[in-house]
C-alpha positions as a Markdown table, in Angstrom:
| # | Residue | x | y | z |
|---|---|---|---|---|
| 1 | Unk | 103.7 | 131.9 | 57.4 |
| 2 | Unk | 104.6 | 131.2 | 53.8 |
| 3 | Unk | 103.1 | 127.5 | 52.7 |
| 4 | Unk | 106.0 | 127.2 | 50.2 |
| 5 | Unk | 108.2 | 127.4 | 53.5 |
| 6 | Unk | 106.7 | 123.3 | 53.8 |
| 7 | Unk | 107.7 | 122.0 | 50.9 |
| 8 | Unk | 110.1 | 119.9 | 49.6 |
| 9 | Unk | 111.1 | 117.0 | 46.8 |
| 10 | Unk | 109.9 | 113.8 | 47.3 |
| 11 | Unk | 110.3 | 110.7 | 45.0 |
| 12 | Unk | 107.3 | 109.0 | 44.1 |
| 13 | Unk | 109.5 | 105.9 | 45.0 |
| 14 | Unk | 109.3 | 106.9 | 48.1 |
| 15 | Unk | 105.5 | 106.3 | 48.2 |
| 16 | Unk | 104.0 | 103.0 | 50.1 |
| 17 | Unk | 101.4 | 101.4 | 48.7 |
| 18 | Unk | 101.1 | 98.7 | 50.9 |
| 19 | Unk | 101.9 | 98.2 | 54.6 |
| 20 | Unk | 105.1 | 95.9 | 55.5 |
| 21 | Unk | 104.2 | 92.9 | 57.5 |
| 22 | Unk | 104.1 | 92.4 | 60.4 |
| 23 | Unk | 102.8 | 95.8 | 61.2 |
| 24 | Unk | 105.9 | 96.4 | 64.2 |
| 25 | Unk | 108.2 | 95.9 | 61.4 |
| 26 | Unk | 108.1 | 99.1 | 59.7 |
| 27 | Unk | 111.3 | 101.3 | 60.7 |
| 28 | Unk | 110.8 | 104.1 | 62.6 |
| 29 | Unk | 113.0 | 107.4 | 63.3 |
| 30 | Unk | 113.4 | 109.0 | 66.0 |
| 31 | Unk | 113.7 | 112.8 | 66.2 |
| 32 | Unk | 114.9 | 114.5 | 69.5 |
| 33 | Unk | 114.5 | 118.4 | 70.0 |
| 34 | Unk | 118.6 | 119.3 | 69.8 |
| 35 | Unk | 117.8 | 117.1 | 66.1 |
| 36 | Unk | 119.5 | 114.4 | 66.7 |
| 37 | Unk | 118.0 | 111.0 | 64.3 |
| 38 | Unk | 118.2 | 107.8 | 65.5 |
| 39 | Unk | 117.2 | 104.8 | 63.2 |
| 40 | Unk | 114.5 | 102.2 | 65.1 |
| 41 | Unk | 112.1 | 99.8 | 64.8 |
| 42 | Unk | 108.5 | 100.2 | 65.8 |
| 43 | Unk | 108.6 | 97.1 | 67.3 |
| 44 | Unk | 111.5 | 98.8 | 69.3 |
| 45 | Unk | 109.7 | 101.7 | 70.8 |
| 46 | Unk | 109.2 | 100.1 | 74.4 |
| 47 | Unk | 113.3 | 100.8 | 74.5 |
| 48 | Unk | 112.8 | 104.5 | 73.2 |
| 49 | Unk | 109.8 | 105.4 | 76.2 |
| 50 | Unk | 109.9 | 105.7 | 79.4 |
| 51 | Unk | 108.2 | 103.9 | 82.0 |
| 52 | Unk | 105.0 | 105.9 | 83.4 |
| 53 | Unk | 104.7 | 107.2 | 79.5 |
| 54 | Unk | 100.8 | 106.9 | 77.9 |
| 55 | Unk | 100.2 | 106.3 | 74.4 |
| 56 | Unk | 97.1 | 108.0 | 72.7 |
| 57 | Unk | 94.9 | 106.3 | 70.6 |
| 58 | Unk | 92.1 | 107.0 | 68.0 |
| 59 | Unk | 89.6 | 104.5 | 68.1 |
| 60 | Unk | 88.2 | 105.2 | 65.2 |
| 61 | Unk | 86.9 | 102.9 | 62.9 |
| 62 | Unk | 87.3 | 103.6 | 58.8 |
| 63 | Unk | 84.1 | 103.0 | 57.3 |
| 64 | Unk | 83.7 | 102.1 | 53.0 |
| 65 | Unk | 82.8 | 105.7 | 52.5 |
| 66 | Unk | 83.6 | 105.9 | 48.7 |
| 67 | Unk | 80.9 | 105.5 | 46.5 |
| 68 | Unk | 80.4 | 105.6 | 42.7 |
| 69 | Unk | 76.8 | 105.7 | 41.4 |
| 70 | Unk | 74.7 | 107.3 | 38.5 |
| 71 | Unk | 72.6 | 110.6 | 38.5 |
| 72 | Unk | 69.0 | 110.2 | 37.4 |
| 73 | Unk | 66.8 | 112.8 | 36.5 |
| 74 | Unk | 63.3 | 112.3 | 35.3 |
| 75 | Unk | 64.0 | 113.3 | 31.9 |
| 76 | Unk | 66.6 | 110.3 | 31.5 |
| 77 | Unk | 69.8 | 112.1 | 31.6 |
| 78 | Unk | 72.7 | 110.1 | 33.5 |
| 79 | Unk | 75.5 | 111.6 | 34.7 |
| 80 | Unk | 78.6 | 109.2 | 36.1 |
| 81 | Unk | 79.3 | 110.8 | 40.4 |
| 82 | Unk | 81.2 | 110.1 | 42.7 |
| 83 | Unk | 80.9 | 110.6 | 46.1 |
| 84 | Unk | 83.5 | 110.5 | 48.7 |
| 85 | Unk | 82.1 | 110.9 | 52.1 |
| 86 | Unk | 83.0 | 113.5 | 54.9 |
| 87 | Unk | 80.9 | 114.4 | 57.6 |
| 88 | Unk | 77.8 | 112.6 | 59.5 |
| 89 | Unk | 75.3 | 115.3 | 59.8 |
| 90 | Unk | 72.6 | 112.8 | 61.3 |
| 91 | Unk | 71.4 | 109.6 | 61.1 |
| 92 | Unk | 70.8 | 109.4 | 57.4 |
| 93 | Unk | 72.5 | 112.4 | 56.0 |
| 94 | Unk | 75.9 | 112.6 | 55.2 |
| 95 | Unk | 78.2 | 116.0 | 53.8 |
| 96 | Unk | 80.4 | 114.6 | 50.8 |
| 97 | Unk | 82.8 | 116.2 | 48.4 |
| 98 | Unk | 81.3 | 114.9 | 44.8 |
| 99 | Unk | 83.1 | 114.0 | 41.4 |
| 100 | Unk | 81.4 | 115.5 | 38.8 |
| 101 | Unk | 80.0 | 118.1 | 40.7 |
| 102 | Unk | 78.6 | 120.3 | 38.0 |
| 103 | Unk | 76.5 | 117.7 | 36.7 |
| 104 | Unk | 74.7 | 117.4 | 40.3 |
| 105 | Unk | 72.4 | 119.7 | 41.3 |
| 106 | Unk | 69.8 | 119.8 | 44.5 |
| 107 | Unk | 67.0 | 117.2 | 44.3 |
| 108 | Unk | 69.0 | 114.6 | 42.1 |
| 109 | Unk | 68.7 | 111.2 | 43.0 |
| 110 | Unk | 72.0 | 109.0 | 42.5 |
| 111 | Unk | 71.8 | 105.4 | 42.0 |
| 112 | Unk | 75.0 | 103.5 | 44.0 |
| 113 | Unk | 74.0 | 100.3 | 43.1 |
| 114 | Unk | 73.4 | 97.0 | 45.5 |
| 115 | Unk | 70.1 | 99.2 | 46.2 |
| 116 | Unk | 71.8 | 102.0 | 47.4 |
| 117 | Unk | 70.7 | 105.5 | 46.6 |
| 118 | Unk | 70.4 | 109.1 | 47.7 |
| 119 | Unk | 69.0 | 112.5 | 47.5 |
| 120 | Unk | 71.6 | 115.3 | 46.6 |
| 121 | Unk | 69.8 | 117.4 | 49.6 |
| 122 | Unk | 71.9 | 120.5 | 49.8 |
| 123 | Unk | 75.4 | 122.2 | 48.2 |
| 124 | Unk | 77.6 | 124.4 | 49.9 |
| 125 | Unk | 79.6 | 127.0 | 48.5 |
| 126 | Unk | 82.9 | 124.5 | 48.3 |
| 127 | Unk | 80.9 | 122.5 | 46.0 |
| 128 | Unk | 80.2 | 119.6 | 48.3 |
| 129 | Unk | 77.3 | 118.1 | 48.9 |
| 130 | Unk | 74.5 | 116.8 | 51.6 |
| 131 | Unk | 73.8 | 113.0 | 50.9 |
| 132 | Unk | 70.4 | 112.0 | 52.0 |
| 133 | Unk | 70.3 | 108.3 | 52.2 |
| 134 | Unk | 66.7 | 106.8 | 51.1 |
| 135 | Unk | 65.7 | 103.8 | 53.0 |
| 136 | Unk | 65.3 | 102.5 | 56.8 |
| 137 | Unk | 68.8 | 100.5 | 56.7 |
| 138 | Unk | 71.3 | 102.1 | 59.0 |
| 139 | Unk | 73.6 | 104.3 | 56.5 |
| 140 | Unk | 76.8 | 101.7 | 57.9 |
| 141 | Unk | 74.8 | 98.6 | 56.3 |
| 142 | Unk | 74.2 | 100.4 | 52.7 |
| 143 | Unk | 77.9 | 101.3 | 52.3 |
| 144 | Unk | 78.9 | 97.8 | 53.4 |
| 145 | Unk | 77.2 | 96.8 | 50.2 |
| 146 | Unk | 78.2 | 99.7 | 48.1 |
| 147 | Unk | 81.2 | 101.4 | 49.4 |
| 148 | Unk | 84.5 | 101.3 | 49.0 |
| 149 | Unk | 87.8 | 101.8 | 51.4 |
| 150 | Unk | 88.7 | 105.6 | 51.2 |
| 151 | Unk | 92.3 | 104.9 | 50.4 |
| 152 | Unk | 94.6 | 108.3 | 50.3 |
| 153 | Unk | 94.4 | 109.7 | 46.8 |
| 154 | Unk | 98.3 | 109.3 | 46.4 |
| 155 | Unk | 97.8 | 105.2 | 47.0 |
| 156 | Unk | 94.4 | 105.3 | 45.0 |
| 157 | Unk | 96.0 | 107.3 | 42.0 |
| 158 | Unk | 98.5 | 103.8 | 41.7 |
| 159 | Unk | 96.7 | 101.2 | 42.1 |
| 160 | Unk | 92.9 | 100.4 | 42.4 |
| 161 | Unk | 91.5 | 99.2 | 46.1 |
| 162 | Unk | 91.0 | 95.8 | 46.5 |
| 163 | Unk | 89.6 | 93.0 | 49.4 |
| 164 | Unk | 93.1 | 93.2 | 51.3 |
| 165 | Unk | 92.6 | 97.1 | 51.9 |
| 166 | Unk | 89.4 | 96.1 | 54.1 |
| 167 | Unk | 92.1 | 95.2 | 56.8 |
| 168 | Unk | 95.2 | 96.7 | 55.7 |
| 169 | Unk | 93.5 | 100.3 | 56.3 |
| 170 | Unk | 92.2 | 99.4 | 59.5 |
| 171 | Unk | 94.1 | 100.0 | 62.7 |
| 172 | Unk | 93.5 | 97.3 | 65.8 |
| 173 | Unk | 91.8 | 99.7 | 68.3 |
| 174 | Unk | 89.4 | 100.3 | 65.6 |
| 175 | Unk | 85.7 | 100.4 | 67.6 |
| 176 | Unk | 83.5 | 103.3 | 66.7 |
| 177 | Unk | 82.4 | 104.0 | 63.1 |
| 178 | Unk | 82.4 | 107.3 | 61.6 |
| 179 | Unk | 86.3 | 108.1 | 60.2 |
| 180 | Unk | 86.8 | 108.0 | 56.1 |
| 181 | Unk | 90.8 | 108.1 | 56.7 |
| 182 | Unk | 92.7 | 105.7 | 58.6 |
| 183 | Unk | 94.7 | 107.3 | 62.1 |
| 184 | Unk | 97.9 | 105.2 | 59.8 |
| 185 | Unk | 100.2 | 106.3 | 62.8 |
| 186 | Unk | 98.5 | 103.3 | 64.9 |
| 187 | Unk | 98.3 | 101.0 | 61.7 |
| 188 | Unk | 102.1 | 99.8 | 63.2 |
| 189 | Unk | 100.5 | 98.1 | 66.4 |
| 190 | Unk | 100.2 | 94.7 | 67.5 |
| 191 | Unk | 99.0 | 92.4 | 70.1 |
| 192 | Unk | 102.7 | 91.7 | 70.4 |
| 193 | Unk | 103.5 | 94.8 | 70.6 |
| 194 | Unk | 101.3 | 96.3 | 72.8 |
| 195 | Unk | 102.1 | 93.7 | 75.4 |
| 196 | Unk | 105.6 | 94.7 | 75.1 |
| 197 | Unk | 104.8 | 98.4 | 75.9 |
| 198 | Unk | 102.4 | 97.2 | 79.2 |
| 199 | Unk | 106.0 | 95.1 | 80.4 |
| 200 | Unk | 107.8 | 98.1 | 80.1 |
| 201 | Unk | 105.3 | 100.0 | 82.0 |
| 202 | Unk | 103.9 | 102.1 | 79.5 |
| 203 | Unk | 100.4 | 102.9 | 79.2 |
| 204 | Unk | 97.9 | 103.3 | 76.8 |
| 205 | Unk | 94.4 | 105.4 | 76.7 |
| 206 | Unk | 91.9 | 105.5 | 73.6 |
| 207 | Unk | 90.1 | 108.7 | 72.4 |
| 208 | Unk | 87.6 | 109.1 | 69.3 |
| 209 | Unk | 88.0 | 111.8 | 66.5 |
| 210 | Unk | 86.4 | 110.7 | 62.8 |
| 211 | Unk | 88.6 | 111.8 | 60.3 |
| 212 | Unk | 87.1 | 113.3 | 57.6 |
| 213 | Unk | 88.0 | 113.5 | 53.7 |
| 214 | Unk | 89.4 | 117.2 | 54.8 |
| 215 | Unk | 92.5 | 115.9 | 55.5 |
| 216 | Unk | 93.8 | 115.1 | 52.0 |
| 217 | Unk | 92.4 | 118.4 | 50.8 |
| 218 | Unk | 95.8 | 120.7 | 49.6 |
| 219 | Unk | 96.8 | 123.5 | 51.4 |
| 220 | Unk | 95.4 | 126.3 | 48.0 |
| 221 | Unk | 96.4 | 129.4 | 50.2 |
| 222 | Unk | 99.8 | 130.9 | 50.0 |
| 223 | Unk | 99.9 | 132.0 | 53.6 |
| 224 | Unk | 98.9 | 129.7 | 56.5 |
| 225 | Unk | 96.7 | 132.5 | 57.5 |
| 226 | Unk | 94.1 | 132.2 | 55.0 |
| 227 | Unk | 94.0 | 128.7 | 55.1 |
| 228 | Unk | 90.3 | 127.7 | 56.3 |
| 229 | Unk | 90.8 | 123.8 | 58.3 |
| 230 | Unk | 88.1 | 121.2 | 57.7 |
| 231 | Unk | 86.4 | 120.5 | 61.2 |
| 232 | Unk | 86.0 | 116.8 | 62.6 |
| 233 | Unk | 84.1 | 115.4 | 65.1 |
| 234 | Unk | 85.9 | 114.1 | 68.4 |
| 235 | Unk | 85.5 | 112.3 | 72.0 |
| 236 | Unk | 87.3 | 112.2 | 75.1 |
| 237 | Unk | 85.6 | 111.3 | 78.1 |
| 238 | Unk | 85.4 | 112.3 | 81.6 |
| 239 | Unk | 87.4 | 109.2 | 82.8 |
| 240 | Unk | 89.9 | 109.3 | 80.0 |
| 241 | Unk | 90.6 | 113.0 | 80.7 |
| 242 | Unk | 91.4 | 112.6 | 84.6 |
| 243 | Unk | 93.7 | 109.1 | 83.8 |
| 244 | Unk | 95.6 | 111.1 | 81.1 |
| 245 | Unk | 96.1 | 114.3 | 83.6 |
| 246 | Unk | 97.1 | 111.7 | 86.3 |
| 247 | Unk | 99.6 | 110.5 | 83.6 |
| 248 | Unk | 101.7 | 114.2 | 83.5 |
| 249 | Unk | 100.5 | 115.1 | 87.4 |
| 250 | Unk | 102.7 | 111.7 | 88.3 |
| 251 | Unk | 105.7 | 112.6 | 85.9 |
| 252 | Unk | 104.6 | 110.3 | 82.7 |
| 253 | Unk | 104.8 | 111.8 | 79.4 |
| 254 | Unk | 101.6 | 112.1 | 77.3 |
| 255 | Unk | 102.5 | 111.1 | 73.4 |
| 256 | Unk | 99.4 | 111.0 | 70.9 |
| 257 | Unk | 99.8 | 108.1 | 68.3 |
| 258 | Unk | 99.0 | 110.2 | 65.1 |
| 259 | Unk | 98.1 | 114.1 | 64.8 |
| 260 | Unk | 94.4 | 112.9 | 64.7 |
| 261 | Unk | 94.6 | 112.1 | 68.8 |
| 262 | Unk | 97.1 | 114.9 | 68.7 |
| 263 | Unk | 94.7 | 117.5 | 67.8 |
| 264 | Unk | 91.9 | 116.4 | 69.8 |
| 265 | Unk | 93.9 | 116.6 | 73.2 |
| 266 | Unk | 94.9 | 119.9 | 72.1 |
| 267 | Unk | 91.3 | 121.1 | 71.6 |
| 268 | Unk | 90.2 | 119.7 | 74.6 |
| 269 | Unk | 93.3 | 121.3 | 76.8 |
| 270 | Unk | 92.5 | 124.7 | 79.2 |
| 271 | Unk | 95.3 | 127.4 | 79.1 |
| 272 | Unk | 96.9 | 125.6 | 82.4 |
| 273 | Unk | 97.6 | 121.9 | 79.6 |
| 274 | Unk | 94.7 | 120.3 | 81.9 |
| 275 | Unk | 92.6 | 118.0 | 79.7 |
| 276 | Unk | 88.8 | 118.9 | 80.1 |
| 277 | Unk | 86.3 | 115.9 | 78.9 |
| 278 | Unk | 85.7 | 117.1 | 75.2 |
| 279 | Unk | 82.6 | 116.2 | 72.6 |
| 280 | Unk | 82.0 | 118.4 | 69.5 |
| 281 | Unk | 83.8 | 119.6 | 66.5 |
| 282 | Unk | 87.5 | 120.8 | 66.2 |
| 283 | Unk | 89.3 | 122.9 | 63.6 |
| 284 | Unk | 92.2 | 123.3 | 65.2 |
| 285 | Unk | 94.6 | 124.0 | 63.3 |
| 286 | Unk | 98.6 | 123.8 | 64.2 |
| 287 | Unk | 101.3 | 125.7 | 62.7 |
| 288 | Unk | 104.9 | 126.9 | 63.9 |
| 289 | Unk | 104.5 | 129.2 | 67.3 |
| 290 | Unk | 101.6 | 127.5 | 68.7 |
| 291 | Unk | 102.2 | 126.9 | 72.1 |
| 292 | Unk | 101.7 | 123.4 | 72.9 |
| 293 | Unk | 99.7 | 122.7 | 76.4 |
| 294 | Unk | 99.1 | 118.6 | 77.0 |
| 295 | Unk | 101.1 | 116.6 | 74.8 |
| 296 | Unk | 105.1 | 115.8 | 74.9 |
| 297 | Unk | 105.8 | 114.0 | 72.0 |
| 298 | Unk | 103.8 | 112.8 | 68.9 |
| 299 | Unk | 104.4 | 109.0 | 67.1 |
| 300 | Unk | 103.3 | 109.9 | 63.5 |
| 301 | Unk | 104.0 | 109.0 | 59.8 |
| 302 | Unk | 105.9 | 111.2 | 57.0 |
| 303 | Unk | 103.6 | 113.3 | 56.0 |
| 304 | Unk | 103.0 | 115.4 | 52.3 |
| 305 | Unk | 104.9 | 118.5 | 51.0 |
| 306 | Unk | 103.0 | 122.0 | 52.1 |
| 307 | Unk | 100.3 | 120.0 | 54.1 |
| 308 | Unk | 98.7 | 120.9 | 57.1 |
| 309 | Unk | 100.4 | 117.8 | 59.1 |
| 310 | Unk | 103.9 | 118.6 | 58.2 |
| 311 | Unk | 103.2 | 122.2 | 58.9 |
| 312 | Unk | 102.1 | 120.4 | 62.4 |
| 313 | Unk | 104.9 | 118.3 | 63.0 |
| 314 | Unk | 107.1 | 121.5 | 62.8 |
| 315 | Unk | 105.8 | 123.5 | 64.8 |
| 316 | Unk | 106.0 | 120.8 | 67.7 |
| 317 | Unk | 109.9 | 119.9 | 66.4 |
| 318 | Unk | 110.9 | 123.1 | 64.5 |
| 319 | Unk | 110.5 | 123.0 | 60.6 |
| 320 | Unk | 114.7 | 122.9 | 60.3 |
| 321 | Unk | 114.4 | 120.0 | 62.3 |
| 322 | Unk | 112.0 | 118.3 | 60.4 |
| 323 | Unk | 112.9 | 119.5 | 57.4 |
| 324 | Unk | 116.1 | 117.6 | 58.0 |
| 325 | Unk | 114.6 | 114.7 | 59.4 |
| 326 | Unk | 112.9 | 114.5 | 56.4 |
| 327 | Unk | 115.8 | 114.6 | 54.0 |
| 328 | Unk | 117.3 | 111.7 | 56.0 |
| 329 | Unk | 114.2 | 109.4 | 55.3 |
| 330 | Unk | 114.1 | 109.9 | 51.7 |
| 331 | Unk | 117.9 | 109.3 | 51.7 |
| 332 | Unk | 118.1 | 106.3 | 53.9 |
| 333 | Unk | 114.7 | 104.8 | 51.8 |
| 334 | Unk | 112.1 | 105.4 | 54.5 |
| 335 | Unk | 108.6 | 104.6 | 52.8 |
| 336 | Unk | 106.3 | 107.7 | 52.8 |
| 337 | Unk | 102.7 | 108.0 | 54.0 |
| 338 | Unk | 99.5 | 106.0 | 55.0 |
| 339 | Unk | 100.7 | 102.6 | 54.4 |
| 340 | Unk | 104.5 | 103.8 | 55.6 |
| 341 | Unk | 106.9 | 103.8 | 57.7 |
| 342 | Unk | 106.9 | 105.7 | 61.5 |
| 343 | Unk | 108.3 | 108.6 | 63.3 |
| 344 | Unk | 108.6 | 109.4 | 67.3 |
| 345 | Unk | 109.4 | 112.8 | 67.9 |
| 346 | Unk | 110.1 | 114.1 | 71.6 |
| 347 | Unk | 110.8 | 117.3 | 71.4 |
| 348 | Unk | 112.8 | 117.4 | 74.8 |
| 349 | Unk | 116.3 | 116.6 | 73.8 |
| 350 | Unk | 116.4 | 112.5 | 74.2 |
| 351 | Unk | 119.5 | 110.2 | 73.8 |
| 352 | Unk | 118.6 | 107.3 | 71.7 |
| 353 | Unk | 121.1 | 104.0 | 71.7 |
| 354 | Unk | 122.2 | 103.8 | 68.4 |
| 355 | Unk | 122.4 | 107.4 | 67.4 |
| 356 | Unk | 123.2 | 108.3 | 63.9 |
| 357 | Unk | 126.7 | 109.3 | 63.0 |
């Protein structure tokens, strides 16, 4: 398909910069499958599920993956990189997509700071780089001293990162380090809220898939077909796997919070929408005419013009439908991205109360 088929105007007004508190207040709309939009709440979402519904949550934790340091070489020349960082590759080496790329080259130590350095150990043909960490500190304990929050590019571009983003960008299920993007769909939880959902008799099971820097990465091909996807490393169990078929074989609905846990289920569903236990790497990528096998519904944000999550989003809903779903946010002042306000789309045809006129 055409990527300019995605696209569409969007105000930078429109974009958050920081989250609205409490997180259950941000609004949420609600798309059906015949397209009907019904303005909500997140805090009002036990109303729009059904008892014997599971929720599906990334557990991943955001780790200060952004680093700025100096390149050294031994004939004093200095070079100002940046380093923004991807994909665990083992225990000390990291893939990350550098700043300043041309100045770096294969054996070049970069100072971070706070003591802090590595080895530029190997370059791939997009012009990233393996980060070999010097040391004995577990890598997690050098970027708590000298990393940064990876906030989205179109937040960072505003406005600089600061203390508050240390918990802002962090959802509450947050356990296992290793993501460099927030899942933002679960940013809207609470302990209040969550409680609300277990009354209504909604369920709730955690997966794990690290999200790497790949997913702000433009969409540079004009066909979705030559468009190569950025792989991430995800988790589901054995356990989690039988509880979530359990969920669909008793008549509950399954509905990912965010296209992160989306995409994960999806990888680790057979042909027959039965979720196997899952570890390793998915590139699954999701565009109109894929045939969905394990999910019914998504909860997700408002994603960017011609990217790979609204070209996700509309192939579960239909890209008129979202494409109108979207014109309603930005004209009814729905805040855009990360830090923004929610969607819950159920692609069945639902009848919300207070349906839109």
């Amino acid at each position: 398909m055409r990527v300019d088929l995605f696209d569409f105007a969007l105000p930078p007004e429109r974009i958050a910069l920081r989250p609205v508190a409490p997180r259950d207040a941000a609004r949420m709309l609600c798309v059906s499958g015949d397209g009907a939009l019904t303005d909500r709440l997140v805090r009002d979402l036990p109303s729009c599920l059904r008892a014997g519904d599971c929720l599906v949550f990334n557990d991943t934790r955001v780790i200060p993956a952004q680093l700025e340091g100096v390149r050294r070489t031994f004939k004093g020349d200095e070079a100002r990189i940046g380093a923004t960082l991807h994909k665990r590759v083992d225990l000390r080496r990291w893939q990350a997509f550098i700043r300043n790329a041309k100045r770096l080259r294969v054996g070049d130590r970069i100072e971070f700071g706070a003591g802090v350095s590595a080895i530029a150990a190997e370059r791939f043909p997009d012009g990233s780089f393996i980060l070999a960490f010097e040391g004995d500190e577990p890598v997690e304990l050098l970027l708590e001293r000298a990393g940064k929050m990876p906030l989205p590019p179109y937040i960072a571009g505003k406005r600089p990162t600061d203390i508050q983003d240390r918990s802002d960008y962090q959802i509450m299920f947050a356990q296992k380090d290793g993501a460099v993007a927030a899942p933002t769909a679960s940013l809207h939880f609470t302990p209040e809220l969550m409680a609300a959902l277990a009354s209504a008799g909604i369920g709730h099971e955690t997966l794990t898939l690290h999200v790497g820097a790949g997913t702000f990465q433009p969409v540079k091909a004009d066909d979705t077909a030559d468009h190569i996807m950025h792989a991430e490393w995800g988790q589901i169990d054995a356990p989690t796997a039988a509880r979530l078929n359990a969920v669909r074989a008793a008549g509950g609905r399954i509905i990912p919070v965010g296209t992160t846990s989306l995409r994960l289920i999806e990888s680790a569903a057979n042909d027959d929408g039965i979720i196997q236990p899952f570890e390793g790497d998915t590139a699954i990528f999701i565009t109109p005419g894929y045939r969905f096998k394990a999910i019914d519904g998504l909860m997700t944000n408002f994603h960017l013009p011609k990217s790979t999550l609204f070209m996700l989003v509309s192939a579960l809903m239909g890209l008129e439908n979202m494409q109108a779903a979207y014109r309603h946010a930005i004209d009814e002042g729905y805040r855009f991205y990360s830090y923004g306000d929610g969607s819950l789309l159920l692609p069945q045809t639902c009848h919300f109360s207070l349906r839109l006129k």
